[in-house]
C-alpha angles and dihedrals in degrees: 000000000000092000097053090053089043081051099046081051096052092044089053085048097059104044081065091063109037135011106186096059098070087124116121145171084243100127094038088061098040094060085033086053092049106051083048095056098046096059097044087058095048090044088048079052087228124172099226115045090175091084098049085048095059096037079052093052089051104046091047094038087056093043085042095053093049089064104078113199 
């Protein structure tokens, strides 16, 4: 939780700075977070892997958005 917020700081931050470097590794994270996720939940050998999937998204969208291109 905390690094998603760290990271939403530093992303207003930088739309102060600078406009024209809004591009980030988001959706790469994203994908990267829920394939992750997803085998984490079936190697757990949980019932619902929906939840895995979108902790996975968000880890990785948040990691994702910190990298900037």
């Amino acid at each position: 939780m905390w690094f998603t917020l760290f990271t939403l700081q530093r992303k207003k931050e930088g739309e102060e700075k600078d406009k024209k470097t809004d591009e980030t590794y988001m959706s790469e994270g994203m994908a990267i977070g829920i394939c992750l996720g997803t085998a984490i939940s079936i190697a757990l050998d949980q019932d619902n892997i929906a939840v895995g999937m979108s902790i996975g998204m968000m880890f990785g969208m948040a990691i994702g958005m910190s990298i900037e291109k």
